[in-house]
Backbone bond lengths (Angstrom), bond angles and torsions (degrees), N, CA, C in turn:
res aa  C-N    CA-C-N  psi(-1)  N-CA   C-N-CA  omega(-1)  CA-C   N-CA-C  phi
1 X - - - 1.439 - - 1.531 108.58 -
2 X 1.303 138.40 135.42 1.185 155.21 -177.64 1.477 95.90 -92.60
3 X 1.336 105.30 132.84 1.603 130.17 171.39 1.351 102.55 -75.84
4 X 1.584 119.23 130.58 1.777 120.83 175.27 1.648 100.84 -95.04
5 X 1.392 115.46 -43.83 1.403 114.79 -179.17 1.016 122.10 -112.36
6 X 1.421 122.63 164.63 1.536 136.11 171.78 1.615 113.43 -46.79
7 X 0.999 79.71 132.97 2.388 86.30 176.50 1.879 117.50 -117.49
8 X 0.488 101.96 134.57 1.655 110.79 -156.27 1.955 105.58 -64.27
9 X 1.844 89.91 -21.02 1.172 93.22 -169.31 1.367 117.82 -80.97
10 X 1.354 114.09 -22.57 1.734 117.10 175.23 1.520 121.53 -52.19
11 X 1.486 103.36 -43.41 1.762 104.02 171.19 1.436 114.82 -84.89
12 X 1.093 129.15 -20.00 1.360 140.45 152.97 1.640 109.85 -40.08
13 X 1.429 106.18 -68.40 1.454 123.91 -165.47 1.574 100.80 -58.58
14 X 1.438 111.84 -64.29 1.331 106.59 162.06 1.473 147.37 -14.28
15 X 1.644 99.92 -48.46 1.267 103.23 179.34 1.609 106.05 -99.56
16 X 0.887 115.90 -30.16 1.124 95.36 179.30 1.705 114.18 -79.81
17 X 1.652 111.43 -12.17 1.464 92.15 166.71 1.633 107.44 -66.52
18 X 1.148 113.16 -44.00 1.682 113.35 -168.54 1.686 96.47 -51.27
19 X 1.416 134.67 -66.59 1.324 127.01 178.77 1.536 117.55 -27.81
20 X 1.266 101.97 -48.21 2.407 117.25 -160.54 1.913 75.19 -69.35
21 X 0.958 115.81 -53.61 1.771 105.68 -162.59 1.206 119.58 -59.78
22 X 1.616 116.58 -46.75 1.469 128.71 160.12 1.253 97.43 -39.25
23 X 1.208 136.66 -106.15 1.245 154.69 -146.18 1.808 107.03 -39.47
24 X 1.415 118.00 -44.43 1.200 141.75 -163.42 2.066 88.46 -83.22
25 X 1.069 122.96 -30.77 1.240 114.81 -168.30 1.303 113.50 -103.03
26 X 1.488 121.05 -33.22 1.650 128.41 133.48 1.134 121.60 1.38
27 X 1.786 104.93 -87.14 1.289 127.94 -176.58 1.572 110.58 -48.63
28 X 1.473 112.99 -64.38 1.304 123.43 157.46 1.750 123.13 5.72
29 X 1.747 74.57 -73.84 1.630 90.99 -167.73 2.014 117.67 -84.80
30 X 1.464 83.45 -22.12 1.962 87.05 165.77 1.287 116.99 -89.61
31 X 1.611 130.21 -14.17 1.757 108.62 169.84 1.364 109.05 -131.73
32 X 1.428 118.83 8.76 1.630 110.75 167.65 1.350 104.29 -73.58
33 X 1.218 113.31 -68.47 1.783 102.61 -179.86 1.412 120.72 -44.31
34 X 1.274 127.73 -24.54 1.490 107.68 -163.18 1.867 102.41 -79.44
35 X 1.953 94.02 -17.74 1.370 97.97 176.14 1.445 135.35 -62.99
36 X 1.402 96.16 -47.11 1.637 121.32 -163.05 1.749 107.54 -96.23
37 X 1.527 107.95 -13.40 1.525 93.80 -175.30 1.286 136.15 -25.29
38 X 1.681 106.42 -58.20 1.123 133.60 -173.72 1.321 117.94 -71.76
39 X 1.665 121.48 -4.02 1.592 124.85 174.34 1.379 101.36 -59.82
40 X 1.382 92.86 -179.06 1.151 115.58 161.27 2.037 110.53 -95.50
41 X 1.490 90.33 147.73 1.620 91.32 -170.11 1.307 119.58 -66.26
42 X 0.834 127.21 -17.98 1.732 132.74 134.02 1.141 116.28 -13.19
43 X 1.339 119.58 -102.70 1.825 131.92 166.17 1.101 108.29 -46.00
44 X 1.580 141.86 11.86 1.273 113.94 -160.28 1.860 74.66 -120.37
45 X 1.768 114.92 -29.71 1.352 103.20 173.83 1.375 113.64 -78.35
46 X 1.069 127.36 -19.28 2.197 132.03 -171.51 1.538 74.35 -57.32
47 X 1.371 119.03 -62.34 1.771 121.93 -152.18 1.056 110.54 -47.84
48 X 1.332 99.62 -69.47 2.010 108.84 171.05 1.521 115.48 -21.93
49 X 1.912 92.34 -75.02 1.411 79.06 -165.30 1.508 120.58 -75.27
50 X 1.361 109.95 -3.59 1.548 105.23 161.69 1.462 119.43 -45.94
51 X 1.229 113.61 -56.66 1.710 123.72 -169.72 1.814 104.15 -75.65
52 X 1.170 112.45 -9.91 1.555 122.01 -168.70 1.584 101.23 -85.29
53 X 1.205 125.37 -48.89 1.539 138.36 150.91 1.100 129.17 -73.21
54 X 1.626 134.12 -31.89 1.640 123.19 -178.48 1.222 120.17 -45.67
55 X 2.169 116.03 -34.95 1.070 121.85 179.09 1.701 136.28 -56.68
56 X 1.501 91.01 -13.24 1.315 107.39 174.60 1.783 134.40 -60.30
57 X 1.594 83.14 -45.42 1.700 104.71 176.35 1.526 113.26 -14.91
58 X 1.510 89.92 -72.22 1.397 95.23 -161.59 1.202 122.33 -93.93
59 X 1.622 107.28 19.64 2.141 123.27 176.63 1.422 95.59 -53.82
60 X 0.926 119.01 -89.24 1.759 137.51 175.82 1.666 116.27 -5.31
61 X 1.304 119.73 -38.59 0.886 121.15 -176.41 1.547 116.79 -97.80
62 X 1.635 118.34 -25.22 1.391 134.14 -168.75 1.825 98.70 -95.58
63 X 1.564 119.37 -24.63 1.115 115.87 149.18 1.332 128.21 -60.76
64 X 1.264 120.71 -57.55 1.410 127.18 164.00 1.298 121.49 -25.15
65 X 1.636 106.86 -42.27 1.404 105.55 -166.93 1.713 107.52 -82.52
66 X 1.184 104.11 -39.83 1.471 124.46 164.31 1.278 116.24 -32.45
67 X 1.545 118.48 -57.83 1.541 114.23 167.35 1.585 126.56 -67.18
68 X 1.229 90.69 -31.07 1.312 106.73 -149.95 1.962 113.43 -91.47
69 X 1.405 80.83 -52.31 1.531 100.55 179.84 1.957 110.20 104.38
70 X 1.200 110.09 4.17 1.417 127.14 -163.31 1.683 121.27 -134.79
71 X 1.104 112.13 120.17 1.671 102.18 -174.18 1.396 115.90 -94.65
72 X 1.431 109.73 24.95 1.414 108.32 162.86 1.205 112.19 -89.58
C-alpha cells in the first residue's frame, strides 16, 4: 500500500536513528580500543568490523516501523 500523507514518524525515526548511532559509535570508540589495543591487527579488524555491521540487525525492523507504523 502506498502512503498518501506525511507520517510524523519518518522525521521522528530519523532522528532518533541519527541519536542510537551517535551514542552507539561513542561507546564504540571509548571502550573498544582500550580493549583490543594490544591484539594483534588482525583481531583488532574482525572487531571493528564486527561493531561496523552489528548495528544493522535491527535497521530492517525500525524502518519497517517507520513506514509502516508496526514492527511486524
Amino acid at each position: 500500500m502506498k502512503r498518501t500523507e506525511p507520517t510524523w514518524r519518518i522525521p521522528i525515526g530519523i532522528l532518533l536513528l541519527i541519536g542510537a548511532l551517535t551514542a552507539y559509535a561513542l561507546v564504540v570508540a571509548r571502550y573498544v580500543p582500550e580493549i583490543v589495543a594490544t591484539w594483534h591487527a588482525l583481531f583488532q579488524t574482525i572487531v571493528y568490523l564486527f561493531f561496523g555491521l552489528i548495528w544493522l540487525l535491527p535497521l530492517k525492523r525500525f524502518l519497517k516501523w517507520m513506514e509502516t507504523g508496526s514492527w511486524r
